[in-house]
C-alpha positions in Angstrom: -7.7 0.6 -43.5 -6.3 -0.3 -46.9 -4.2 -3.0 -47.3 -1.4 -3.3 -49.9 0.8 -6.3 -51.4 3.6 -6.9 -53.8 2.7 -8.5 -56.7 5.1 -10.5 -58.1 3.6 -11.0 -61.8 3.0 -7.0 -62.1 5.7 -6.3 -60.1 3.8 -3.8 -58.2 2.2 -2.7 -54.5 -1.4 -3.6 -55.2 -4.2 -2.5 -53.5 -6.0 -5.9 -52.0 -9.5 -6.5 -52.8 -10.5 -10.6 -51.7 -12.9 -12.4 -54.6 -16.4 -12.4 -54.7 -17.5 -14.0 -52.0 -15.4 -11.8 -49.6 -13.4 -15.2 -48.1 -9.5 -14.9 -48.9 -8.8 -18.3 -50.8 -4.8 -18.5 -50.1 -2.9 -21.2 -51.6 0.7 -21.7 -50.3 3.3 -24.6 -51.7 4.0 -26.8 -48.5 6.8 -29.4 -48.0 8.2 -31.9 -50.2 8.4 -34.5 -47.2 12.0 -36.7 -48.5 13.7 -35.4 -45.1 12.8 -32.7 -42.2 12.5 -29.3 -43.2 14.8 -26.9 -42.5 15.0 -23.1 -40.7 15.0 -21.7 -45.0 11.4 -23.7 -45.7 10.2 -22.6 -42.2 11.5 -18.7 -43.4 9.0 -19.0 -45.9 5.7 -20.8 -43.8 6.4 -18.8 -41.3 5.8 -15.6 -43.6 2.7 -17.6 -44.9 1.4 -18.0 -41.4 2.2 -14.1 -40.4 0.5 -13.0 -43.9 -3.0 -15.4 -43.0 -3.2 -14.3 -39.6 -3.1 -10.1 -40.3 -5.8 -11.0 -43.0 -7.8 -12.6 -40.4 -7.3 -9.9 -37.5 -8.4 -7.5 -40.2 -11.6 -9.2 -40.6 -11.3 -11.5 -43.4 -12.2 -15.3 -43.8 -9.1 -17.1 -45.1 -9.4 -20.6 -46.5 -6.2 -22.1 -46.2 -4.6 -24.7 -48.3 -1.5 -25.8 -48.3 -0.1 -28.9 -50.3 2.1 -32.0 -49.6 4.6 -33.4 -52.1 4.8 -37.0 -51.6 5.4 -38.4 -54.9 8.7 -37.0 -56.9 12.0 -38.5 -57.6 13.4 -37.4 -54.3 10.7 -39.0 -52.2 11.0 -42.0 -54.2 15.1 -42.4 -54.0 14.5 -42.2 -50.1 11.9 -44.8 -49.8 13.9 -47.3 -51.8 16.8 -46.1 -50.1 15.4 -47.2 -46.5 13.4 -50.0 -48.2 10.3 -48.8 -47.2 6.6 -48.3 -49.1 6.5 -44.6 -50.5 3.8 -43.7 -48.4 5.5 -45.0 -45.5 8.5 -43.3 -46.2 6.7 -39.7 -46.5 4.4 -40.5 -43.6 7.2 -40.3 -41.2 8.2 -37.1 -43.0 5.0 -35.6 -43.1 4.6 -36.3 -39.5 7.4 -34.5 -38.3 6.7 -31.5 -40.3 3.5 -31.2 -38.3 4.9 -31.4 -35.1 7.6 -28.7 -36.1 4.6 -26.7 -37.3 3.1 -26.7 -33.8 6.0 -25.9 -32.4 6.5 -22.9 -34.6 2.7 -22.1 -33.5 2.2 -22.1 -37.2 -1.6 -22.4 -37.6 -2.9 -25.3 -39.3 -4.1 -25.0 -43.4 -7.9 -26.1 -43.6 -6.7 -28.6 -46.1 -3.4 -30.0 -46.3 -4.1 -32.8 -49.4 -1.3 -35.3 -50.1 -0.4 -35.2 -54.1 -1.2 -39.1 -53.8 -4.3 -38.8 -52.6 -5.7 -36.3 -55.9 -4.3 -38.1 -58.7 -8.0 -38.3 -60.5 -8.0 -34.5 -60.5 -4.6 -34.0 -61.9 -5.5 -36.9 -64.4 -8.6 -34.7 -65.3 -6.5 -31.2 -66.2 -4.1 -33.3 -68.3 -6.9 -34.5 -70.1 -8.1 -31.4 -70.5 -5.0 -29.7 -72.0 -4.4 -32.8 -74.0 -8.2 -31.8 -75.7 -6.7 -28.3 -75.9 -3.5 -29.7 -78.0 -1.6 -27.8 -75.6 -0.2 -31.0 -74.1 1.1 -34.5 -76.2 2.1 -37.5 -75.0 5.7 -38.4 -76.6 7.0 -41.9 -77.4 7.9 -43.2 -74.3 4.6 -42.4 -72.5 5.2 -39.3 -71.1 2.7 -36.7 -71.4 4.3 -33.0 -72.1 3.3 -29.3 -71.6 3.9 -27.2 -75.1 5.3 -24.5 -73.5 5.3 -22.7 -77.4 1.4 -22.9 -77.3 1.1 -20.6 -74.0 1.7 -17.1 -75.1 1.7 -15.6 -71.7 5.0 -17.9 -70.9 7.4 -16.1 -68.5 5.0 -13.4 -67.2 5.9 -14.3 -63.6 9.5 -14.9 -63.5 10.3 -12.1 -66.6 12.3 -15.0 -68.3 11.6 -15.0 -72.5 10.7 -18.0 -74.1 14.4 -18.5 -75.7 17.0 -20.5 -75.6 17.7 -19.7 -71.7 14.5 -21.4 -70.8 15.2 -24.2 -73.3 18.5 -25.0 -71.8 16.8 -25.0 -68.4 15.8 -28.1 -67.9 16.9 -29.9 -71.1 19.7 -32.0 -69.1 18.0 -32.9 -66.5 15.1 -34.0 -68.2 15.4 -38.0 -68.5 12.3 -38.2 -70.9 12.0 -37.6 -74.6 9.7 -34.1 -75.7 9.3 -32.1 -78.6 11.0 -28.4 -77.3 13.4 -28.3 -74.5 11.2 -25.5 -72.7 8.2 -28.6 -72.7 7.9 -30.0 -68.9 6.4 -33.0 -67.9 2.9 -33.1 -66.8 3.0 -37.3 -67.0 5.7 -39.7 -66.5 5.5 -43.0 -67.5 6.6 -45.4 -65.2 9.8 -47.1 -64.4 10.6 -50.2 -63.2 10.1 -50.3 -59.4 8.9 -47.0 -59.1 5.5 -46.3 -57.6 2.8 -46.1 -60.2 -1.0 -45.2 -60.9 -3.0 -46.0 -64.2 -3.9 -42.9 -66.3 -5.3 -42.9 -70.2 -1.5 -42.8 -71.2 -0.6 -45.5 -69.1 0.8 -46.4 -66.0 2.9 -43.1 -64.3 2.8 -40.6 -61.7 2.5 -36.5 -62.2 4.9 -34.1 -62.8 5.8 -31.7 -60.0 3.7 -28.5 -61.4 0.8 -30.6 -62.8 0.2 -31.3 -58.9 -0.2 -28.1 -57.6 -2.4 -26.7 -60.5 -4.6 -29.4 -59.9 -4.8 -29.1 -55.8 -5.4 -25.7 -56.1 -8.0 -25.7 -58.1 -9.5 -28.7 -57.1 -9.6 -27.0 -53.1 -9.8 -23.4 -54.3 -11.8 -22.7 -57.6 -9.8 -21.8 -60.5 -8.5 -18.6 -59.6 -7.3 -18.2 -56.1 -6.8 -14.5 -54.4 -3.3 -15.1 -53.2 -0.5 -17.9 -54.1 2.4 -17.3 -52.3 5.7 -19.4 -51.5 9.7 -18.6 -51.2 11.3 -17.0 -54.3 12.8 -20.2 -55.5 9.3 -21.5 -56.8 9.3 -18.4 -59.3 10.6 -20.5 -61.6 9.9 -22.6 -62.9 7.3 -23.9 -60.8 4.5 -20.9 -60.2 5.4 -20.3 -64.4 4.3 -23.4 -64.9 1.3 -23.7 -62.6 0.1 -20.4 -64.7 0.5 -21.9 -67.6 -1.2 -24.8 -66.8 -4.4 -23.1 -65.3 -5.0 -20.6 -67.4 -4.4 -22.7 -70.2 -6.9 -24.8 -69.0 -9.3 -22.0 -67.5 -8.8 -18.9 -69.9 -9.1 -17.2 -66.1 -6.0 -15.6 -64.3 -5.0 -18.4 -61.6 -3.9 -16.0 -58.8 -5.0 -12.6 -58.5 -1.7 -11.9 -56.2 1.4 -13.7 -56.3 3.4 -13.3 -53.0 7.4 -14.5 -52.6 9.4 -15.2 -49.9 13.4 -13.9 -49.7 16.0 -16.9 -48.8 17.9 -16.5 -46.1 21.6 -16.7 -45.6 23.5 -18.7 -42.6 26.4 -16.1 -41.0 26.4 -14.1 -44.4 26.5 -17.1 -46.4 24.2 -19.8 -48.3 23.4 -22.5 -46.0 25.3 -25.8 -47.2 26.1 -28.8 -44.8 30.0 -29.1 -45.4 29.9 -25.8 -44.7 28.4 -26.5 -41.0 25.8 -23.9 -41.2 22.9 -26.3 -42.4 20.0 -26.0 -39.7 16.7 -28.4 -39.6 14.1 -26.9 -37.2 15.1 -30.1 -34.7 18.3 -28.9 -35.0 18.0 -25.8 -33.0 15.4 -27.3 -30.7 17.6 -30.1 -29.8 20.5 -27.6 -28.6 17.8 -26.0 -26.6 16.8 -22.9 -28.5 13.4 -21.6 -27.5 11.1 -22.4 -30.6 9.3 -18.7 -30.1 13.2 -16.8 -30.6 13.3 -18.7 -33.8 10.0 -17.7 -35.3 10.8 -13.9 -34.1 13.9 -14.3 -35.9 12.3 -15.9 -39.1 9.3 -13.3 -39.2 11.2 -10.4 -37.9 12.7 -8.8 -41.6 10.8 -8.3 -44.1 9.6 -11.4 -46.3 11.1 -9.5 -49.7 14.4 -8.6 -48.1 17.6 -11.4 -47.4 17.3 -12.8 -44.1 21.0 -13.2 -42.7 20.2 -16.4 -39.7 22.6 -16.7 -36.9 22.7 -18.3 -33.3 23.6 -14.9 -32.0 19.9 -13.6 -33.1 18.3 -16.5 -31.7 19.8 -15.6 -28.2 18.7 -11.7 -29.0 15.5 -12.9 -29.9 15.0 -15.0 -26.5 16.0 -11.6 -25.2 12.7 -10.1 -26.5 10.4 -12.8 -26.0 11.4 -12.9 -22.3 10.3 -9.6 -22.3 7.0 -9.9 -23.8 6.5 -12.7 -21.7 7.3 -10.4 -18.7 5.1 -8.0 -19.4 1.8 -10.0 -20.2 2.2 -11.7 -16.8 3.0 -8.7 -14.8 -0.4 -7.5 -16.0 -2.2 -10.8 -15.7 -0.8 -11.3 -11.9 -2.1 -7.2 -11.1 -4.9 -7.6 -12.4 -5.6 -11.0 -9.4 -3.5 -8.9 -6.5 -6.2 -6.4 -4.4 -5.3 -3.1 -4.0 -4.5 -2.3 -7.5 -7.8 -0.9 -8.2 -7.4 2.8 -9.3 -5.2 4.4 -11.0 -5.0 5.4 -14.9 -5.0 3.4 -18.6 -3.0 4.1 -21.8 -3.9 4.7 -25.3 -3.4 1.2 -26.5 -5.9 1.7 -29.1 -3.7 4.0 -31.3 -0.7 1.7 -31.0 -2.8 -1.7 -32.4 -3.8 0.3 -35.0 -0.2 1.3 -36.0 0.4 -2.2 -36.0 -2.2 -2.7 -38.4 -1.3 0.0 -40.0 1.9 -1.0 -40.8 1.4 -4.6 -42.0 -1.2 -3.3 -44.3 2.0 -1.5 -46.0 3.0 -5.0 -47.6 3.5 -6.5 -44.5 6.1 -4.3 -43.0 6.8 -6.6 -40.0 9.9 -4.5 -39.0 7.9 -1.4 -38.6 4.9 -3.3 -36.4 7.6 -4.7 -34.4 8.9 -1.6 -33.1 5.5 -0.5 -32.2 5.0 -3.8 -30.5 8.2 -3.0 -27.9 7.5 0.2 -27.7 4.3 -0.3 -26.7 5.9 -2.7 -24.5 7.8 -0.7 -22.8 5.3 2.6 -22.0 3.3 -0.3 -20.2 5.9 -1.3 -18.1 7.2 2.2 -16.9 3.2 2.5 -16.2 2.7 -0.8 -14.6 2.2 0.4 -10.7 -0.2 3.5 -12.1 -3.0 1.6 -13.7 -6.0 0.1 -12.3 -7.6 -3.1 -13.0 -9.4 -2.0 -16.0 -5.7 -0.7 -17.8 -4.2 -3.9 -16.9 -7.2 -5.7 -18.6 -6.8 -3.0 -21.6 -2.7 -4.3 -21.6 -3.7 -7.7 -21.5 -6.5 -7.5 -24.2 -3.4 -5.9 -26.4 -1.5 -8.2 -26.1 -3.5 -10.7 -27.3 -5.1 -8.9 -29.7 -1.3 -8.7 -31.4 -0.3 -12.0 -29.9 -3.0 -13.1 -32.4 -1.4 -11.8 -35.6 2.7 -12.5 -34.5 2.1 -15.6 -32.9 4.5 -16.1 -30.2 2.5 -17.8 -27.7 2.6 -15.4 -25.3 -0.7 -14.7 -24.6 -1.8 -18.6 -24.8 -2.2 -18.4 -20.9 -5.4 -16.4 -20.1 -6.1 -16.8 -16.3 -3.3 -17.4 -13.6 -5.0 -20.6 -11.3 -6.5 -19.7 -7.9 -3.8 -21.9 -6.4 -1.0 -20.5 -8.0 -2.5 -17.3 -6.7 -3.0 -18.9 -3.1 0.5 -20.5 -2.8 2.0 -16.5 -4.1 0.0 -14.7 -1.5 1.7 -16.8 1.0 4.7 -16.3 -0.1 4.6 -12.9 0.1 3.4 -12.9 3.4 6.3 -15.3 4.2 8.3 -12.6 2.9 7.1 -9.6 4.7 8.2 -11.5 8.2 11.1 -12.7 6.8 10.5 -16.0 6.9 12.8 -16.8 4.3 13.1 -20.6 4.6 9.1 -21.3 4.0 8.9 -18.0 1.3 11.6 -20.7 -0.4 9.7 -23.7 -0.3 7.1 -21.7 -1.5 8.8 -20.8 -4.7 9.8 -23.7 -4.9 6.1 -25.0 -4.8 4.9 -22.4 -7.6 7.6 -23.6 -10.0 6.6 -27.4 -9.7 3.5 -26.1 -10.7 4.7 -24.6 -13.8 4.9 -21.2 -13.1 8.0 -18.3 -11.7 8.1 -16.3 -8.8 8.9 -12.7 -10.3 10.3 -10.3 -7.4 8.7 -6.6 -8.0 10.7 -4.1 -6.7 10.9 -1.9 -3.6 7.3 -1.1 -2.6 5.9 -3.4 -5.8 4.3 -7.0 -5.6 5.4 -10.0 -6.3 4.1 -12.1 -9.6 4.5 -14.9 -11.1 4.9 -15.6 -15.2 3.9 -19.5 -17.0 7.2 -21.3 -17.7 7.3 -21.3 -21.3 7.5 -24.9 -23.0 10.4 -26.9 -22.4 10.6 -28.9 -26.3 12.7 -32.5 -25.6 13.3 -33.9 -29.1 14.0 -37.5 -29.2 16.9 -37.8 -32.1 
């Protein structure tokens, strides 16, 4: 099956074709960690997460890695804010965007490097662009990008090399340079600011300079696919390519993938407007973590998401369903007398799926497979034998693999769970309601729900799905 992206810097659906060595290097721009992230970062790893794990369901090795910002003048006015060390102060941070990682079920990069921990490498590509004369260090100590000497400036983002771009950052730029387009790969210290030595002096990186160097450092110098949200355009991916290629003479991404923002109730999220949302946020007013990742994932990544609470509750809607299903077919599959009886074509519909996220990742499309599917298997439930439920329940982790909604996490239903509902339905044929009670009772301290089946169907049970208590 061929599988097509949209390539930002040509602007085009590209065919996809991995590197040399047939492993997918993937480099994606993680979290500045200054405060927790919010539901618009977690738009954009969430994508990131959806895009690795298609790759690897079709196949491919993906080497993952995804950077920390925990050096910049927002990280810095925080720590001396709460008057602690910096890397205390973006510890904490970092930590907590972990943990609302996992609770996204957003799979872990193979290397997640902290920008304070690679400060030799980025030292090293400065050096080497200095040799290059393609980067100067100006009076104060600062160490420049000549944006002039880069012909290819603007290839990404479609912006000339003009007074627009000059103006850019000009004011808010505290350091002296030579053009106002010139960034800053250096800065020289300042007085109580966190500090490392470098040929120039004492400083720490600029933004951009960090990236380049993580990249390549982790990656090689070019990587097959650098993705992020559409805000890093520019200037930050325009810079990273000017700083690798300046460096390399090689192309530093072979496809460049962006993210869409979202919008809050039709509207930019802003907190005096009330429709700011961390992650904890929601979690804390009890919204299932799996509603919000279907809501995050479930437009397309190049198209405006519009985020309300109304969607989460839709969403919960669909993952309850999901859930439903996967159990009714796990609990059949344990209950005797289900043992002939007929299968579906489950085949065809996984490679639909497929099918349709190889289209740039239309996640609409493999969605309305998904329920579909969904819902042929539950008319069919009570007319398939064992080996159609174990078909069903192979498909849905087979998919479960590439959305990611947990569902599928549970793979056997415990003997005593088992026991405890085979005696409650026995309870229940001699209407022993009062110990049939109990009995449910009994299953849900275990974890687990009694599902009723209906008039001449058996009874299941389904996992309870993670209860997520967020200490504020």
């Amino acid at each position: 099956m061929g599988i097509k992206f949209h390539d930002t810097l040509s602007g085009q659906l590209k065919d996809f074709q991995a590197g040399d060595t047939g492993e997918v290097s993937l480099y994606t721009c993680g979290p500045t960690v200054y405060h927790y992230a919010h539901i618009g970062n977690f738009r954009t790893f969430v994508f990131e997460d959806l895009l690795r794990r298609f790759l690897e369901s079709e196949g491919y090795k993906v080497r993952h890695v995804m950077n920390i910002t925990d050096v910049d003048d927002k990280t810095i006015a925080g720590a001396q804010r709460e008057k602690k060390s910096l890397r205390e102060y973006t510890s904490f941070y970092t930590d907590a965007f972990l943990e609302d990682r996992k609770s996204l079920n957003i799979l872990p990069a193979d290397v997640m490097p902290n920008a304070t921990d690679e400060i030799p490498a980025m030292i090293s590509l400065i050096e080497t662009l200095m040799a290059k004369g393609i980067a100067y260090k100006a009076e104060d100590g600062s160490v420049y990008y000549r944006v002039a000497e880069f012909p290819g400036y603007g290839k990404l983002s479609k912006k000339k090399l003009d007074g627009n771009i000059a103006g850019v950052r000009v004011n808010q730029d505290e350091y002296e340079k030579e053009e106002g387009a010139d960034f800053v790969l250096w800065k020289a210290a300042k007085e109580n600011e966190p500090s490392w030595d470098s040929p120039w002096g004492k400083g720490r990186p600029g933004w951009h300079i960090e990236c380049s160097a993580m990249c390549m450092r982790h990656l090689g110098e070019t990587v097959d696919i650098h993705a992020g949200g559409e805000d890093l355009v520019f200037p930050h991916h325009e810079n990273e390519i000017a700083q690798s290629e300046a460096a390399t003479g090689k192309p530093f991404a072979r496809y460049w993938l962006h993210a869409r923002h979202l919008l809050v109730n039709g509207e930019k999220m802003s907190k005096s407007k009330g429709n700011f949302f961390t992650l904890r946020d929601l979690l804390q007013k009890g919204y299932d973590p799996m509603a919000i990742r279907y809501v995050l994932m479930s437009v397309h990544y190049r198209q405006q998401l519009n985020f309300t609470l109304e969607s989460l509750k839709e969403a919960r809607e669909v993952i309850e369903k999901l859930d439903n299903c996967y159990f009714q077919c796990l609990s059949r599959i344990r209950i005797a007398g289900q043992k002939n009886g007929g299968e579906l074509n489950l085949g065809a519909s996984a490679a639909e799926i497929g099918k349709a996220l190889g289209d740039d990742l239309n996640i609409a499309k493999a969605l309305a497979i998904f329920q579909k599917t969904v819902s042929e298997i539950n008319v069919h439930l009570a007319h398939l034998s064992e080996t159609g439920l174990s078909a069903c329940v192979e498909f849905f982790e087979r998919t479960d693999r590439i959305f990611g909604f947990d569902i599928s996490s549970v793979r056997e239903i415990p003997s005593d769970v088992m026991r405890t509902l085979s005696e409650y339905v026995e309870a229940r044929k001699v209407k022993d309601f009062a110990t049939s009670d109990q009995l449910r009772k009994a299953i849900a301290e275990k974890g687990w729900q009694v599902k009723d089946g209906r008039p001449g169907e058996p009874s299941t049970v389904k996992k309870n799905r993670r209860v997520w208590d967020r200490k504020k």
